[in-house]
TORKOL-4160 file (C-alpha; in steps of 0.2 Angstrom, whole numbers, padded with zeros to 4 digits, m for minus):
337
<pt num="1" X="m0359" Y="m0807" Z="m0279"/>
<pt num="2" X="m0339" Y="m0804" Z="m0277"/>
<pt num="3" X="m0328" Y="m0815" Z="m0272"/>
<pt num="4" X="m0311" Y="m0811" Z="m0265"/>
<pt num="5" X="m0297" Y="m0820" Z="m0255"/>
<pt num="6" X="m0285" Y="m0812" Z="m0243"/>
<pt num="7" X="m0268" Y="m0817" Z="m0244"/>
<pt num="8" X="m0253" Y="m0812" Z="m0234"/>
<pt num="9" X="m0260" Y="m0809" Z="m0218"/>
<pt num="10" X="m0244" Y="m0798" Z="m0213"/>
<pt num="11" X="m0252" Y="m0781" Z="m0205"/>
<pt num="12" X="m0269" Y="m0778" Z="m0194"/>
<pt num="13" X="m0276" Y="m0769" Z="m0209"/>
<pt num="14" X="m0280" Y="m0783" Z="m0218"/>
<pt num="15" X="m0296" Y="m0785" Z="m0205"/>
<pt num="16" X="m0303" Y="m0765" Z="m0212"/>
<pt num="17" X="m0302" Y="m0769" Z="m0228"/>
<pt num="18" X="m0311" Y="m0787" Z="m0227"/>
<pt num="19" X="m0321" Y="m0781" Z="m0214"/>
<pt num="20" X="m0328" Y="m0765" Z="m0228"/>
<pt num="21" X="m0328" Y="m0778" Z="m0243"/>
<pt num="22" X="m0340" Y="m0791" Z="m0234"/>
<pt num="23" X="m0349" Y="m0774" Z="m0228"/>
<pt num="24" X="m0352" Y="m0766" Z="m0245"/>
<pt num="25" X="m0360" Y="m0787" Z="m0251"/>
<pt num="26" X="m0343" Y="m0795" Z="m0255"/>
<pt num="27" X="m0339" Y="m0813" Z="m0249"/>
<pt num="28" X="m0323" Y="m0819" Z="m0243"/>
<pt num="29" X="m0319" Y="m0836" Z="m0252"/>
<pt num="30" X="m0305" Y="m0840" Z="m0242"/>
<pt num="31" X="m0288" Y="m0835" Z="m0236"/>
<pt num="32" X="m0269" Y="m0840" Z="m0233"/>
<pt num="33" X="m0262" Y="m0843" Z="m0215"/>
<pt num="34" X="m0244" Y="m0842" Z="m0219"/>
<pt num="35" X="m0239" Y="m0824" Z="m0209"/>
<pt num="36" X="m0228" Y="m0816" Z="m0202"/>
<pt num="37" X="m0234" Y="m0812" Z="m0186"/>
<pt num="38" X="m0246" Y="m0825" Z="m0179"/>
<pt num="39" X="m0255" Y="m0813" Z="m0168"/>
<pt num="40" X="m0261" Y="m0806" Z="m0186"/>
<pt num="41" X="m0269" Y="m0822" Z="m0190"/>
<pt num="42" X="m0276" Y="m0826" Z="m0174"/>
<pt num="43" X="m0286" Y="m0809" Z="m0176"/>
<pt num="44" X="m0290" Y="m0813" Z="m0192"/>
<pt num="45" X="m0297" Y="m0831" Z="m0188"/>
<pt num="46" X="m0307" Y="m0823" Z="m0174"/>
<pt num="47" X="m0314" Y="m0809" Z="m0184"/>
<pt num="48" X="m0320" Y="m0821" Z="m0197"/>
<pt num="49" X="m0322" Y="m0839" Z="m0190"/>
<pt num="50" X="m0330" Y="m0846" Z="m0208"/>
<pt num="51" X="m0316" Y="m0839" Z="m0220"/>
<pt num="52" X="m0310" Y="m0857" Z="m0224"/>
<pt num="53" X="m0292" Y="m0859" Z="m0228"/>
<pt num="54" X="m0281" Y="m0863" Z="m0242"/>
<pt num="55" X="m0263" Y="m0861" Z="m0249"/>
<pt num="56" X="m0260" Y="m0846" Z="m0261"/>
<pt num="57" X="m0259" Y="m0853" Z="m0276"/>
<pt num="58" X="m0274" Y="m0862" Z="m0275"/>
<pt num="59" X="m0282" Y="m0846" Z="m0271"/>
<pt num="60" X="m0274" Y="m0838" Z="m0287"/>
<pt num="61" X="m0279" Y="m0852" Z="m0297"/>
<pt num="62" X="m0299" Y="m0853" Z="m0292"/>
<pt num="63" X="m0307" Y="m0845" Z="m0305"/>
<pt num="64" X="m0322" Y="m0841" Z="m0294"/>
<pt num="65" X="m0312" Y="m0829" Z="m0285"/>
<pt num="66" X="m0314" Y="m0810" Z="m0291"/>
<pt num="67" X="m0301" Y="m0801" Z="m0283"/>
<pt num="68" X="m0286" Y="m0804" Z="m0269"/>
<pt num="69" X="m0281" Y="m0793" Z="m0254"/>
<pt num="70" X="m0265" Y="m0790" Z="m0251"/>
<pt num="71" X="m0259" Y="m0785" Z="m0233"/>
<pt num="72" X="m0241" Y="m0796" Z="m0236"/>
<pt num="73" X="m0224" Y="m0789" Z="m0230"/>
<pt num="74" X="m0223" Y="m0772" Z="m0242"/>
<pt num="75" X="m0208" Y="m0779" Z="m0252"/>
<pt num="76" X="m0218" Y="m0793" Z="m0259"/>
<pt num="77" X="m0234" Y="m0787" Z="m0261"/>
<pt num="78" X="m0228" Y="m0782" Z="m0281"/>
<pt num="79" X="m0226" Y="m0800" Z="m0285"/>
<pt num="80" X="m0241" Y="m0808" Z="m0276"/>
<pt num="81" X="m0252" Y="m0793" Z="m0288"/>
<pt num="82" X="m0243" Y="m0796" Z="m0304"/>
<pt num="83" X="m0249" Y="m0815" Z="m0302"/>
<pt num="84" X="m0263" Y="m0813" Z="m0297"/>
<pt num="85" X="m0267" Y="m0799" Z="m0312"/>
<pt num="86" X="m0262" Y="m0813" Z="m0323"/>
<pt num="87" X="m0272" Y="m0824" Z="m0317"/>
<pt num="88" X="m0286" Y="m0814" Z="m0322"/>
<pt num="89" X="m0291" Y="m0807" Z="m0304"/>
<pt num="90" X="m0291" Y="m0787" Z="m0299"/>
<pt num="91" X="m0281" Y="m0783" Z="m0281"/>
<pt num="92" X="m0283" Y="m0773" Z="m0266"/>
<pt num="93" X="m0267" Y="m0769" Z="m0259"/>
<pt num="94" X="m0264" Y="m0765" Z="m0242"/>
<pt num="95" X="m0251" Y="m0749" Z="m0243"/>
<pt num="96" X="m0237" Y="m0747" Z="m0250"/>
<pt num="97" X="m0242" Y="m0755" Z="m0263"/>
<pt num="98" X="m0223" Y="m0758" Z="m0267"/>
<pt num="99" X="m0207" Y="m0753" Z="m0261"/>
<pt num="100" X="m0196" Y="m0748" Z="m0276"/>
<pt num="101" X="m0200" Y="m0740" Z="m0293"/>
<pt num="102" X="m0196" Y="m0755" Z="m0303"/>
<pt num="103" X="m0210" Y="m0764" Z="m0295"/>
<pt num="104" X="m0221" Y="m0750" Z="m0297"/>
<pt num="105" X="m0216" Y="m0752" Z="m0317"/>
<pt num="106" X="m0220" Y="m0769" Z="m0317"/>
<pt num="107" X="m0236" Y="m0767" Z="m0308"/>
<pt num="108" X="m0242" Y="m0754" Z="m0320"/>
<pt num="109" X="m0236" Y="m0765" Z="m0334"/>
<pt num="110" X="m0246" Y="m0781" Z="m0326"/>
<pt num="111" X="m0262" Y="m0769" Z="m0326"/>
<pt num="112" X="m0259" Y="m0764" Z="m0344"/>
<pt num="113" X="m0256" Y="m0782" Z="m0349"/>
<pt num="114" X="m0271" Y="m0788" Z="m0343"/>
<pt num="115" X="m0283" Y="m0776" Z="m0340"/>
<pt num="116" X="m0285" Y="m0778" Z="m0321"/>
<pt num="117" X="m0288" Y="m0765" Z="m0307"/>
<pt num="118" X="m0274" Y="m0763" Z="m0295"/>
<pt num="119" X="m0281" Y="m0752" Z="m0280"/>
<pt num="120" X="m0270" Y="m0748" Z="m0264"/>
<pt num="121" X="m0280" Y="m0744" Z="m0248"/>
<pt num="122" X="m0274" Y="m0726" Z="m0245"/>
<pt num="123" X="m0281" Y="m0717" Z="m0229"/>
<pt num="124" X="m0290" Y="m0704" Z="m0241"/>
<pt num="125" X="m0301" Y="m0720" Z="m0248"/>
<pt num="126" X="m0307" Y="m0724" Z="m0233"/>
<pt num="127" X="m0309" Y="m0708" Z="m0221"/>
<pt num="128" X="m0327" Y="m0700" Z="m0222"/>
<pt num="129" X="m0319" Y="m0684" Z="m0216"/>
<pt num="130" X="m0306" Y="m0683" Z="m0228"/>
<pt num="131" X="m0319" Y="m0688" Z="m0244"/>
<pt num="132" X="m0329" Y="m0672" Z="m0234"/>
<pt num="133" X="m0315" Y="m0659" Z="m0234"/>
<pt num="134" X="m0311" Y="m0664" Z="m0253"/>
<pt num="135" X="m0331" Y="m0660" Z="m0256"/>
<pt num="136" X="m0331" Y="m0643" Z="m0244"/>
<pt num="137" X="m0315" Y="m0640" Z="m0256"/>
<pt num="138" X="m0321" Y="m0644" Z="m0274"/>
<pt num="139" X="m0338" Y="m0632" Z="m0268"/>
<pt num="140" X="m0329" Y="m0616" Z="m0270"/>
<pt num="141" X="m0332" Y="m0612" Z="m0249"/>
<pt num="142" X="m0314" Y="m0609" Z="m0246"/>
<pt num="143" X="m0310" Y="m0599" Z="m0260"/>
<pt num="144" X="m0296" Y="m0604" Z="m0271"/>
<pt num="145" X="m0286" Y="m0615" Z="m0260"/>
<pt num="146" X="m0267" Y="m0611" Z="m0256"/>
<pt num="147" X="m0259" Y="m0622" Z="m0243"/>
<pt num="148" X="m0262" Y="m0641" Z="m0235"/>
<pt num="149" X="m0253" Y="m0646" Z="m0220"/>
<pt num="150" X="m0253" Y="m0665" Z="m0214"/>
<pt num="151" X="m0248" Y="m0671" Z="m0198"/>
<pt num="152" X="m0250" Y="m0688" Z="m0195"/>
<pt num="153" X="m0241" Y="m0696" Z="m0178"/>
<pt num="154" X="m0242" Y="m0713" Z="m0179"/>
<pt num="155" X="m0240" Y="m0726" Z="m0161"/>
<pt num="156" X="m0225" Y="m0738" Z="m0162"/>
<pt num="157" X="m0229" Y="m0752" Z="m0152"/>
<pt num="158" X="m0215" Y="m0759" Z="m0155"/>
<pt num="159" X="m0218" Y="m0773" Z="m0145"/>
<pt num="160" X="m0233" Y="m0778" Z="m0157"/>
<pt num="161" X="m0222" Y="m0777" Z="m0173"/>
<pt num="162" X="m0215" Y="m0791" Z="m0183"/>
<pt num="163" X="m0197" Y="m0789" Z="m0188"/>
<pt num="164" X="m0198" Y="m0783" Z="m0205"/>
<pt num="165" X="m0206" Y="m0768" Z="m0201"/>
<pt num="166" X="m0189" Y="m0763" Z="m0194"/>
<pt num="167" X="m0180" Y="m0770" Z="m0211"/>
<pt num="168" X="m0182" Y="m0754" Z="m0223"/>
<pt num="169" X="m0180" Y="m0766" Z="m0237"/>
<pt num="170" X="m0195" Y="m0773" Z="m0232"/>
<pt num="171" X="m0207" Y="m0758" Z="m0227"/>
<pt num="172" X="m0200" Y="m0745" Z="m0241"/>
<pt num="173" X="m0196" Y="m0732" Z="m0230"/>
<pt num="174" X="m0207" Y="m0720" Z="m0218"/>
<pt num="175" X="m0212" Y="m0710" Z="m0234"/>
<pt num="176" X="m0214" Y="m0723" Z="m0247"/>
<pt num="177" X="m0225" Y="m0735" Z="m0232"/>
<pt num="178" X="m0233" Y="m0719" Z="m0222"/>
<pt num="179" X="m0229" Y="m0702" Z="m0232"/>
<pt num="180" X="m0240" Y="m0709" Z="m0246"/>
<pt num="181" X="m0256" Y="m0705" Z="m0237"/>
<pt num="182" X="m0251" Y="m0686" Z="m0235"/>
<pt num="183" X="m0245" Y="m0687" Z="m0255"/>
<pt num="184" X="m0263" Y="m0693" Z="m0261"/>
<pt num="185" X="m0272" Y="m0682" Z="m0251"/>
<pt num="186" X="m0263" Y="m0668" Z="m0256"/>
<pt num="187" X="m0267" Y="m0673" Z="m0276"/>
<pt num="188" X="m0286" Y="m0676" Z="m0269"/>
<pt num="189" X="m0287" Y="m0658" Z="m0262"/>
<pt num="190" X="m0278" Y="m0648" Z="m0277"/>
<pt num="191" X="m0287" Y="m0657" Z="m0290"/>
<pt num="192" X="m0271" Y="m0663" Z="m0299"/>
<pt num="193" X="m0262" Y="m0676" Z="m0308"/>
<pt num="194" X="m0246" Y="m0672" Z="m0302"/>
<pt num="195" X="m0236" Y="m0663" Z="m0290"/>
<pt num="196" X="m0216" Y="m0660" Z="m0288"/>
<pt num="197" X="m0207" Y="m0663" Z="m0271"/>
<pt num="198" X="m0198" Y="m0647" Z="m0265"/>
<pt num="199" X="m0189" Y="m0655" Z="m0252"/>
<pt num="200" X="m0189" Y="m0669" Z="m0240"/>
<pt num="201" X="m0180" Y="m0675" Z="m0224"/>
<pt num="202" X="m0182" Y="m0694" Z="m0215"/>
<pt num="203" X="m0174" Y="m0696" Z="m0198"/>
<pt num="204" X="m0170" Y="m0709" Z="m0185"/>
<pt num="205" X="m0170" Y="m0703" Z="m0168"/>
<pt num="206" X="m0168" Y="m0719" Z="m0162"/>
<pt num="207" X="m0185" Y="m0726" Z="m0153"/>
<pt num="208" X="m0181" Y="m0742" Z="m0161"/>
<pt num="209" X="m0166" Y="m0751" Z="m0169"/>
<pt num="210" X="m0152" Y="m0742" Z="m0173"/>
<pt num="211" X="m0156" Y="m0733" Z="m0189"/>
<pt num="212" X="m0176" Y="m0736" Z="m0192"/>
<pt num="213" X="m0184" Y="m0722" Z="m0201"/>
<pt num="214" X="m0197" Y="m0716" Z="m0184"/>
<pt num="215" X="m0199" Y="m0696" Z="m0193"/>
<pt num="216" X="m0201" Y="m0689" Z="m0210"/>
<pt num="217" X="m0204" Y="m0671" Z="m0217"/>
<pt num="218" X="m0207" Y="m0664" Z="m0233"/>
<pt num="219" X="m0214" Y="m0649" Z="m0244"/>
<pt num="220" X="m0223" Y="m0654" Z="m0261"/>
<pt num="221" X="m0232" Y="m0640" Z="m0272"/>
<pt num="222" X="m0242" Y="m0637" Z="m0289"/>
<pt num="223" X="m0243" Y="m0622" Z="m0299"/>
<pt num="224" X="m0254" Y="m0614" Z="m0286"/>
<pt num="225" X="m0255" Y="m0626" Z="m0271"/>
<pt num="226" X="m0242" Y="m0626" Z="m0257"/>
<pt num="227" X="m0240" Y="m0642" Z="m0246"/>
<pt num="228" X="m0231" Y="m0646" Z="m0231"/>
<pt num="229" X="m0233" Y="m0666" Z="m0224"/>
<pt num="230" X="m0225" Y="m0671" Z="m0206"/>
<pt num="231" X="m0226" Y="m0691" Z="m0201"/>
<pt num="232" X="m0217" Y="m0701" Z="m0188"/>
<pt num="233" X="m0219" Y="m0716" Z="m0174"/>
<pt num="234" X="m0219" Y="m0703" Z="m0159"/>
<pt num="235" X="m0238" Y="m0702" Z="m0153"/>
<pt num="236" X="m0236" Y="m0703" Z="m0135"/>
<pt num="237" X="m0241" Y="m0717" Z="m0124"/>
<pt num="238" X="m0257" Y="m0706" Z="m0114"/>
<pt num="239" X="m0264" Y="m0705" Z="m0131"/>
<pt num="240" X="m0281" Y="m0715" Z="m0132"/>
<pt num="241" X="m0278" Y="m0717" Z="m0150"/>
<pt num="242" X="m0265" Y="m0725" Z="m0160"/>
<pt num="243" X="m0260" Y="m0704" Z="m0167"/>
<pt num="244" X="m0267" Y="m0687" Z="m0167"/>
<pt num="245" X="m0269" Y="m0683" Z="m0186"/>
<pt num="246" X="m0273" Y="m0665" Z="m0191"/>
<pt num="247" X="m0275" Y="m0660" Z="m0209"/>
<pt num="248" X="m0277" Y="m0641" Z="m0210"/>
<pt num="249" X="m0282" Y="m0631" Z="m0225"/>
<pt num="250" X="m0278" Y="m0614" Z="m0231"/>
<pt num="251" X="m0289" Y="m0604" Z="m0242"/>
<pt num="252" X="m0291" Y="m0586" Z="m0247"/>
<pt num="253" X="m0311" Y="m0586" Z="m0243"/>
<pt num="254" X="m0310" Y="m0601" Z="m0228"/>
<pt num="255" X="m0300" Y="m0613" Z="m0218"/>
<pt num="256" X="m0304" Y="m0630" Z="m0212"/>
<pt num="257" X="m0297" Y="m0643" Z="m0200"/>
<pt num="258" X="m0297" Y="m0662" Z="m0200"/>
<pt num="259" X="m0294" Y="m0671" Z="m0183"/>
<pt num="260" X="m0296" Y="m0687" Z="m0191"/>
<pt num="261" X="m0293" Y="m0697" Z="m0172"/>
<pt num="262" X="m0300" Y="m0688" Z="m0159"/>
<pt num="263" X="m0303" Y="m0673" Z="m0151"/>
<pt num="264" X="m0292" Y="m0671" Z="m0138"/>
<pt num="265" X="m0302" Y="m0663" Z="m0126"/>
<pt num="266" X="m0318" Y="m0659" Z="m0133"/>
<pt num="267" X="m0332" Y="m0671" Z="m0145"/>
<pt num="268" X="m0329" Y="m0689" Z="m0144"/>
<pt num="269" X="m0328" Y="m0699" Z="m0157"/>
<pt num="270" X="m0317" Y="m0698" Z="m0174"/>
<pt num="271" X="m0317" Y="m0687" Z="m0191"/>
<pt num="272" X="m0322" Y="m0670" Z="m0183"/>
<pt num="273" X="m0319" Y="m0656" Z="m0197"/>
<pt num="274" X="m0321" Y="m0638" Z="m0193"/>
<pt num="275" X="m0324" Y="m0624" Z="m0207"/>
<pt num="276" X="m0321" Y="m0606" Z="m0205"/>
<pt num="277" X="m0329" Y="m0597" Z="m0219"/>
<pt num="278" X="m0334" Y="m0577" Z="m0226"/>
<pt num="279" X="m0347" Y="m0581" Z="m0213"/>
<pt num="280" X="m0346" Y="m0589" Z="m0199"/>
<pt num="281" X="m0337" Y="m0605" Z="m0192"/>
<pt num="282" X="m0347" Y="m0622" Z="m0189"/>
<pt num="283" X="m0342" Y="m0641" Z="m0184"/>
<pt num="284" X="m0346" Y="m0657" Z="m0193"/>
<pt num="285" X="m0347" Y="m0674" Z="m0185"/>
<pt num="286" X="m0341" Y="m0684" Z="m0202"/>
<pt num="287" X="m0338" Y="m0702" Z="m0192"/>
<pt num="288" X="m0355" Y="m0708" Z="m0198"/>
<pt num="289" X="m0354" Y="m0700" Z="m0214"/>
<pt num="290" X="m0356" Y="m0715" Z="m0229"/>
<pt num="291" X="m0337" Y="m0721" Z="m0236"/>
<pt num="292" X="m0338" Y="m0727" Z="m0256"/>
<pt num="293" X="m0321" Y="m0736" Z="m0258"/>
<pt num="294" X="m0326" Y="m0752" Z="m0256"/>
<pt num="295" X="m0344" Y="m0753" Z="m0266"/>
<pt num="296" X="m0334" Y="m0744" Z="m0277"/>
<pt num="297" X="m0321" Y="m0757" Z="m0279"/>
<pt num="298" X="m0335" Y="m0768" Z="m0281"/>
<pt num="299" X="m0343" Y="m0758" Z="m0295"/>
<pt num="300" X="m0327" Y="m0758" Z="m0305"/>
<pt num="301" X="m0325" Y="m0777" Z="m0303"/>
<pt num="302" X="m0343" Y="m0779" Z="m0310"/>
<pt num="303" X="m0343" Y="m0768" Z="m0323"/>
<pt num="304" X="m0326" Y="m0766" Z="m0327"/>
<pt num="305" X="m0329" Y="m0746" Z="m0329"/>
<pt num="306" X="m0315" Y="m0736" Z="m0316"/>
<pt num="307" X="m0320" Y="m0720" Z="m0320"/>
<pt num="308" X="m0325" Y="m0720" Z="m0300"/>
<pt num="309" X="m0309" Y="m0727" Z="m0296"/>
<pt num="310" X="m0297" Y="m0720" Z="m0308"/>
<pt num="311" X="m0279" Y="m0729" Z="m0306"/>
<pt num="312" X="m0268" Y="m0714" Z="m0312"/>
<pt num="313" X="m0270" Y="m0705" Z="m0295"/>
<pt num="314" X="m0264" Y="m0723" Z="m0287"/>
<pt num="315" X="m0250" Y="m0724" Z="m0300"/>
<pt num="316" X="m0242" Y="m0706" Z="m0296"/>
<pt num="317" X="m0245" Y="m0706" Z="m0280"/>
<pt num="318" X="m0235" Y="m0720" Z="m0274"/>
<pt num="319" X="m0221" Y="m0714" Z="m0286"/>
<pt num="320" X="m0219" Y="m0700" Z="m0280"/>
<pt num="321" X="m0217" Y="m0708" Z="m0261"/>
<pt num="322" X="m0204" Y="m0719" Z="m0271"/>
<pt num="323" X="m0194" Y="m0705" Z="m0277"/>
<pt num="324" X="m0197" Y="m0693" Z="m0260"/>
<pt num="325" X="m0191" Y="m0707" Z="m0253"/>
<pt num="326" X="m0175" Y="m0712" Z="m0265"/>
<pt num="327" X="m0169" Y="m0692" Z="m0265"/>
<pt num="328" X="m0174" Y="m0687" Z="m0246"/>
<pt num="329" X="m0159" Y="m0681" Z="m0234"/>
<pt num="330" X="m0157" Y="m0693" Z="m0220"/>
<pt num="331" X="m0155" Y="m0686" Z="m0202"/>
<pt num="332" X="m0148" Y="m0696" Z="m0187"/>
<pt num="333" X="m0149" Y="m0690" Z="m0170"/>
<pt num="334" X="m0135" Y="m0694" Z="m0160"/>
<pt num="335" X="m0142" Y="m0704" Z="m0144"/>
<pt num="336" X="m0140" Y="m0696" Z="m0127"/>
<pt num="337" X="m0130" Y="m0704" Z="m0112"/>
């Protein structure tokens, strides 16, 4: 059975990807409280009241433990996966994985070095409707498929965040920290290794401190897939969700739509997908439908075999994030009276 230890308890994700790993048979050998955010750890010591605690490098030297997972502060995350990579464990990061393309470098280095398996918990790992619409697509039932658009509204709460999720050094940037999920689902969905960003835009309109990134924007394309991506901090406060992401696909036999958080005025639940087709159009309820990622994960730490969880999509995805990120025109609204 797998062990794992969680370590930097900076954002709420950490408790989804503990909460999947102990689902899919792992067992949580401990984690470190040094955080942030206390309300982080508070939620984690209630989530899981017999995860004993102990410092990190006690954690990284226990040759007992597996694998780590990292939910730290983005900027650090790098560092904390290179030692534990050469400490002979695997990692789960929390995304972005890292912040800047020289820690990406030295990250992929790390895994070449020693052999380990960096994973970073994109949404497309871990959505059942997403892993659907990459099956519908792969089937042939669209046709040959020419467009993806990604919206993804995120809640701010600002009052709930830390302050280095306002420090751009620290987070990466809208598109490096939330982009990515729109950049790896868009490789997913065209079947392909890379991609090249046409254009991109991040702006502050200034729903939090003067100059924080709250909306981004960019086009992306392959040979013979178009893609357009939209993410920002302005789901509004009615919302009973923290956004309203919609994924719509263009094919020349079908369409599909993804309302990964709700409907907003029909089914309950999350995931919904609807196909148009040739034939007719249908609904599909995809919240109970299985998620892999983490038995997957678990696999490849067993057997050491990541053909299920290949890293190369990891590897360009993020990169390109960086590099949207690094080149992307920057917008400031002028605040009103």
């Amino acid at each position: 059975m797998a062990r794992f230890a969680a370590i930097g308890l900076d954002h709420r994700h950490v408790y989804d990807m503990t909460e999947g790993l102990l689902a899919a048979g792992a067992t949580c050998a401990g984690y470190n409280p040094d955080t942030s955010d206390p309300r982080v750890l508070a939620g984690f010591r209630k989530r899981f009241p017999h995860v004993p605690e102990a410092p990190t490098e006690a954690l990284l030297d226990d040759r007992s433990i597996d694998f780590i997972v990292l939910s730290a502060v983005p900027r650090d995350r790098a560092d904390l996966a290179i030692a534990a990579m050469h400490r002979g464990k695997d990692v789960m990061s929390d995304k972005p994985g890292v912040v800047a393309l020289a820690q990406l470098d030295a990250v992929r280095a790390a895994t070449e070095a020693t052999g380990r398996l960096w994973s970073v918990c994109v949404g497309r790992v871990a959505s059942p409707s997403l892993q659907e619409a990459i099956r519908v697509v792969r089937s042939g039932e669209l046709g040959r498929l020419v467009q993806v658009v990604s919206l993804a509204p995120h809640r701010l709460n600002r009052a709930l965040r830390p302050d280095w999720f306002f420090d751009r050094a620290a987070y990466g940037g809208i598109i490096a920290d939330i982009g990515v999920h729109a950049i790896d689902t868009f490789l997913a969905l065209a079947d392909a290794e890379q991609a090249t960003i046409e254009s991109a835009t991040v702006g502050a309109f200034g729903t939090a401190p003067e100059g924080f990134e709250d909306f981004c924007e960019f086009t992306l394309s392959t040979p013979s897939v178009r893609g357009y991506c939209r993410a920002d901090w302005f789901t509004p406060d009615g919302l009973p969700d923290w956004g309203d992401g919609r994924l719509f696909l263009v094919g020349t036999e079908g369409t599909l739509e993804l309302r990964k958080n709700l409907d907003i005025e029909g089914r309950p639940g999350s995931n919904h997908m609807f196909v148009a087709n040739r034939a007719a159009t249908r609904h599909v309820a995809c919240e109970s439908l299985p998620v892999t990622y983490y038995r997957d994960f678990l696999d490849a730490v067993r057997t050491r075999d990541f053909s299920t969880l290949p890293q190369a999509p990891v590897f360009a995805a993020t990169r390109m994030a960086l590099q949207a990120q690094a080149t992307a025109k920057r917008f400031v609204a002028e605040r009103g009276p």
